[in-house]
N, C-alpha and C positions, 0 to 999 in steps of 0.2 A: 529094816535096819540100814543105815548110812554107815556107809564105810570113811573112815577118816582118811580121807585125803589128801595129800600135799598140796596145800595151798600158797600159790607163787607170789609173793609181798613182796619182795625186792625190789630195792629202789635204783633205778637207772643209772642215777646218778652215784659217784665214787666220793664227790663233794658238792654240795649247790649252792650257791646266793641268795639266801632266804629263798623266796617261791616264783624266785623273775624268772626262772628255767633256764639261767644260765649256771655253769658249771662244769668240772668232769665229770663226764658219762663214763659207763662201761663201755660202752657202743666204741667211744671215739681211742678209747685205753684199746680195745681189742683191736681195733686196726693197729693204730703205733708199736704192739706189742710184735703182731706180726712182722711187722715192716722190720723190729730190730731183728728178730729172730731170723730173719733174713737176711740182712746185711751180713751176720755172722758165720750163718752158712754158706753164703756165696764166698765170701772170704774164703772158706774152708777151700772152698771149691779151686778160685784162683793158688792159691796156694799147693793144693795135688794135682794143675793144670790141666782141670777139667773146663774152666771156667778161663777163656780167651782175654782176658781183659787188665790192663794194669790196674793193680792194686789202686792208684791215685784214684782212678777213675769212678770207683766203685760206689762213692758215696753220690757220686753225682747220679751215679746211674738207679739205683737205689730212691732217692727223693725224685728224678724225674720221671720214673715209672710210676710213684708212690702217687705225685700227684695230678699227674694228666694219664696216666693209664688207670687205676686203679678208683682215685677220688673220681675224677670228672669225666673218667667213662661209665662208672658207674650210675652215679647219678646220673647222664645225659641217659642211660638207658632204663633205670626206673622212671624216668619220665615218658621215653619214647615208648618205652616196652608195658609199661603197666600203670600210668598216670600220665597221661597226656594233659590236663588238664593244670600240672606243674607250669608247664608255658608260661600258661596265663593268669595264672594264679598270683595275686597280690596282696600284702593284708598291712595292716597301721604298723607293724611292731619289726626289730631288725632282724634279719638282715631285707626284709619288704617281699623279695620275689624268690615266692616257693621253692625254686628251680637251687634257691643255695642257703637254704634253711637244711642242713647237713643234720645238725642237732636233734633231730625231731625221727631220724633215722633213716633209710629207706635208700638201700643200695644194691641193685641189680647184679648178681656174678658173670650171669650173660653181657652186658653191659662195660664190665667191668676186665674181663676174659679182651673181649674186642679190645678197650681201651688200651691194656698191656701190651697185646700185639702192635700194635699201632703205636705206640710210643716208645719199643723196643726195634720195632721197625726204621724209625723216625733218629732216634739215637746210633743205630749200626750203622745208618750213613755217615749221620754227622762225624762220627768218631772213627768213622773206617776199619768198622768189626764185624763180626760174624752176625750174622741176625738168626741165624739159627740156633748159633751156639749158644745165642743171648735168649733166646725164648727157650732152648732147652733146661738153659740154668734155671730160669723164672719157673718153667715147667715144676723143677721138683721141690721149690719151698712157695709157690701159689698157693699149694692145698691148704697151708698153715694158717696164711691169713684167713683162708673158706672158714676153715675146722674155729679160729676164734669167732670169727662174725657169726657163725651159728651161734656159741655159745653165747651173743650178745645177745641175740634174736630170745632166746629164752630168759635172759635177763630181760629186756625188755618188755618183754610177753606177747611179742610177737610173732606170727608164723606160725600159733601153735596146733592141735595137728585135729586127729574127727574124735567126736566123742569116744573113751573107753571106758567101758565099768571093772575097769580092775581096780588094784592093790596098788601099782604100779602110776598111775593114770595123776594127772594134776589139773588143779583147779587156777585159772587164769582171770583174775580181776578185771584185769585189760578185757575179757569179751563183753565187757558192759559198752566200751566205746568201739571198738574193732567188730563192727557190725558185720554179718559176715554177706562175703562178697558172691562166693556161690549162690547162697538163697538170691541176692540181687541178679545174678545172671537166672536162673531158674525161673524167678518169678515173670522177667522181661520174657525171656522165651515162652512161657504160658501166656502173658500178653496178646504177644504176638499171634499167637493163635488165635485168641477171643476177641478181636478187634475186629472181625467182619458183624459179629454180634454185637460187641458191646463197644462201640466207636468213640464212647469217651473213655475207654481205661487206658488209650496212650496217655494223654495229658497225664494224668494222674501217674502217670508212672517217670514224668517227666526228672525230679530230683528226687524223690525216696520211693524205692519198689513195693518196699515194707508196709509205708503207710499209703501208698496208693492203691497197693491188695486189700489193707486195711478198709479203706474207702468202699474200695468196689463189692467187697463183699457184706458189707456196711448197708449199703445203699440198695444191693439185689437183696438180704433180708427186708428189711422195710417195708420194699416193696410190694414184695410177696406173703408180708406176714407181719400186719400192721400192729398184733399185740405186743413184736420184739419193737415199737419206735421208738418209745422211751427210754429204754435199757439200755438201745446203741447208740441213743444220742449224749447220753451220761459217762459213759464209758466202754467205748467200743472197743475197744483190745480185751479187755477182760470179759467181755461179754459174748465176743467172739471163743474163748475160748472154755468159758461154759458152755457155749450151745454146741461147740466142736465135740465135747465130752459124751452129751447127751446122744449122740448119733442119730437125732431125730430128722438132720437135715441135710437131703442128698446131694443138694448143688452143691452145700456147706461140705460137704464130706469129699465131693469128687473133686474138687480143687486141692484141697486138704492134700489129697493123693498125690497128686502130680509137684507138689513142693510140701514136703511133711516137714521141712525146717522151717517153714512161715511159724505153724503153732507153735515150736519152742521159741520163735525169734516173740513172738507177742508176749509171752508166757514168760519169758524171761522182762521185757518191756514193763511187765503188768508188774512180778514179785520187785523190781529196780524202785518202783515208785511207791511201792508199798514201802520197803525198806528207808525211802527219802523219808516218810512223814511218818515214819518213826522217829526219826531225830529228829523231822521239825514237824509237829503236830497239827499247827495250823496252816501246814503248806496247799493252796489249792491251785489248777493251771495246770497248764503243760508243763511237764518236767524240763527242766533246761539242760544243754548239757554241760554247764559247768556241775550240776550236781552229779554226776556219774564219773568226773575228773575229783570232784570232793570224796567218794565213797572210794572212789579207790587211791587216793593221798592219806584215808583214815585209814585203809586195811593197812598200807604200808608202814602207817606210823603204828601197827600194832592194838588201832583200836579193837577190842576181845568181840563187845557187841555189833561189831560191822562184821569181823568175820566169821563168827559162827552163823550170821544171818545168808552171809556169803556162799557158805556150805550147803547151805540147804538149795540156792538159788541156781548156781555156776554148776553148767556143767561137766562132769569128769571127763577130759582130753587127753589123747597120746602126748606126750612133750618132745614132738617132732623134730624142733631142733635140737636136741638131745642124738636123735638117732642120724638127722642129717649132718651132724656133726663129726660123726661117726666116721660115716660113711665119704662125704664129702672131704673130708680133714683127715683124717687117722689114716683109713684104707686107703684112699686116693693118693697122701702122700708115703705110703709105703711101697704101693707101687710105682710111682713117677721113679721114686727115691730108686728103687731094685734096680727096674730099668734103666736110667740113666747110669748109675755107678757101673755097670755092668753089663749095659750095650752101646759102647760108645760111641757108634755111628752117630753123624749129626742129624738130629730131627726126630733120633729115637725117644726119648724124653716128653720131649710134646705133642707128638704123635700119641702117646699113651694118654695125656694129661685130654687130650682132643677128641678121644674116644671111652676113657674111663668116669672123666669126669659128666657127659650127657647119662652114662649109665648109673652112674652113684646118682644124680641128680633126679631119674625116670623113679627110680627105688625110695629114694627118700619124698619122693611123692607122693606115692602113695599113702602114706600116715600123716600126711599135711593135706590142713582145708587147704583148698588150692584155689591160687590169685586168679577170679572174674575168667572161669571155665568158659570153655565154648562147645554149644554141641555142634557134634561133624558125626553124621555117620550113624547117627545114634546114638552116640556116648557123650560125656559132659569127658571134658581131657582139659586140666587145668591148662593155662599159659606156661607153668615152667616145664612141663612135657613137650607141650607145643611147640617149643622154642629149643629145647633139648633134644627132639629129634633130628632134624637139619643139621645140628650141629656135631650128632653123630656120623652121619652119613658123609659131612664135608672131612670130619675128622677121619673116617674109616681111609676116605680117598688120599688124603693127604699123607697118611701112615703108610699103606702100602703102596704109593709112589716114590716115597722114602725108602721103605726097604729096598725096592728095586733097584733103585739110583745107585751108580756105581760109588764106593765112598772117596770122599774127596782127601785132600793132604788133612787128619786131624788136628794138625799145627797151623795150620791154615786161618790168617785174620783179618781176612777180606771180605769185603760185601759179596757175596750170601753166606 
């Protein structure tokens, strides 16, 4: 029995331009949404003089946090922190370089976290204010803008978390294109290891891990077992995963082990093309990927035969940014919120925000596929752990050099 799952059809956009892909997003609504939600709060703030700063000044400060701390730290740090290849990345269509193709989504909190500092930093001088007081304010309505950007993340269908077979659990159309990036770290790392043996599977692992495993394991049947040559030269993903079934073959199986997300990554690969030439009958070739961009434009527009097909295929996932949302957004700003109204030491605020928030972040990791893991140590530990540890321990430091600090004039609106 197949349990009926939520299946996430939503469309990105709030309004589009026929299919140019331009338009409102939700993505770009939940940013601006926070940034008002913020203005208003800070207001608040200035207003029961918690918040150092003249009213005039606010909008200014507000838009130039909004866009050189929050925009364009962020994205400078999804590109440093988790796409390096943004750089260099160029393509026919506008705005040309990846690096401010914003639209398309993909914004770093780590990244983003820094850029605020740094542009709260950068304004305290200019304006000859508190840079404490001004990261403490940001401190306690940050989390809001977090808590929306998750929620865009799941509008999206991005981010979303490891398989679940519950009740609860939703099915993401998006993982037809959002190939997952673990099995890609898993598989290099199994590489790695079998390249004193087998010294062409670097190459082959050069730009797809998936179909380079594909290859090698391709290529070591055949070898050894010339009545599978036809079968894998016709169709090797599917074939691979009949003979995976059969348990007849142990090299086939001991690889199997060491990344057991390869078979559903083919397996899903195999039922995607099946489902293609259902609606186009005489399709033969490699599957391109604008058809995997077409199946999931048709789920969204509600075609019934795409997505019951969809059900069967997709697998049931935690909806991670649901809980990061949570956690990063809701809990995170209750506490910034506690603490700040109600320890009004300067630094207390973001001291909290700079140790609460690597913690909310370590947690809601765990129920997210996690972005191009590393192992250390023997564990795979995603990048946003990896990156959220450090940021604990600088936070821890920084909190409790704060508390110690003798407190200064709280009237006080001078640089620091």
């Amino acid at each position: 029995m197949i349990l009926a799952y939520y299946i996430q059809t939503l469309s990105p956009f709030i309004w589009q331009w026929g299919h140019s892909g331009f338009g409102i997003r939700w993505y770009g609504t939940a940013y601006l949404t926070g940034f008002i939600l913020a203005y208003f709060i800070l207001k608040k703030l200035i207003k029961d003089q918690q918040l150092h700063l003249p009213a005039a000044k606010l909008p200014d400060f507000v838009l130039f946090v909004a866009i050189f701390g929050v925009v364009i730290g962020g994205r400078l740090g999804e590109a440093a922190l988790y796409r390096p290849g943004m750089f260099t990345t160029f393509t026919h269509n506008f705005p040309y370089w990846s690096l401010l193709m914003v639209q398309d989504g993909g914004m770093s909190a780590h990244g983003g976290i820094i850029g605020v500092f740094v542009a709260a930093f950068i304004f305290a001088r200019r304006h000859k204010c508190s840079f404490l007081n001004l990261i403490d304010a940001g401190a306690m309505v940050a989390p809001i803008g977090i808590g929306f950007g998750r929620l865009a993340n799941f509008i999206n269908g991005e981010l979303y978390g490891h398989v679940w077979h519950s009740r609860l659990a939703v099915q993401f159309p998006t993982e037809l294109i959002y190939q997952s990036q673990p099995l890609d770290a898993r598989i290099r790392h199994l590489a790695g290891k079998l390249t004193t043996t087998h010294p062409h599977l670097a190459q082959w692992m050069d730009q797809n891990p998936v179909a380079g495993m594909v290859t090698f394991l391709t290529r070591h049947l055949q070898a050894h077992h010339p009545n599978l040559m036809q079968a894998l030269a016709i169709h090797p993903q599917a074939e691979l995963v009949r003979l995976a079934k059969t348990g007849k073959y142990p090299f086939l199986q001991q690889q199997l082990r060491q990344v057991p997300d390869f078979l559903r990554q083919i397996q899903l690969n195999v039922n995607v093309r099946h489902l293609w030439q259902s609606l186009h009958p005489n399709f033969h070739g490699a599957l391109p990927f604008s058809a995997r961009l077409q199946i999931i434009r048709l789920a969204r527009q509600g075609n019934a035969m795409v997505i019951t097909q969809l059900r069967h295929i997709l697998e049931p996932r935690i909806p991670s940014e649901l809980i990061e949302a949570f956690f990063e957004g809701l809990v995170l700003f209750l506490i910034c919120w506690f603490i700040g109204r109600n320890w009004r030491k300067a630094g207390m605020a973001s001291g909290a925000f700079a140790v609460f928030y690597p913690i909310m972040r370590i947690i809601g990791e765990q129920f997210r596929q996690g972005d191009q893991p590393k192992y250390i140590f023997g564990h795979w530990i995603s990048l946003g752990v990896l990156y959220s540890v450090p940021m604990l321990i600088v936070g821890l430091a920084y909190w409790i050099y704060l508390i110690r600090r003798p407190a200064p004039d709280p009237a006080a609106s001078t640089f620091p």
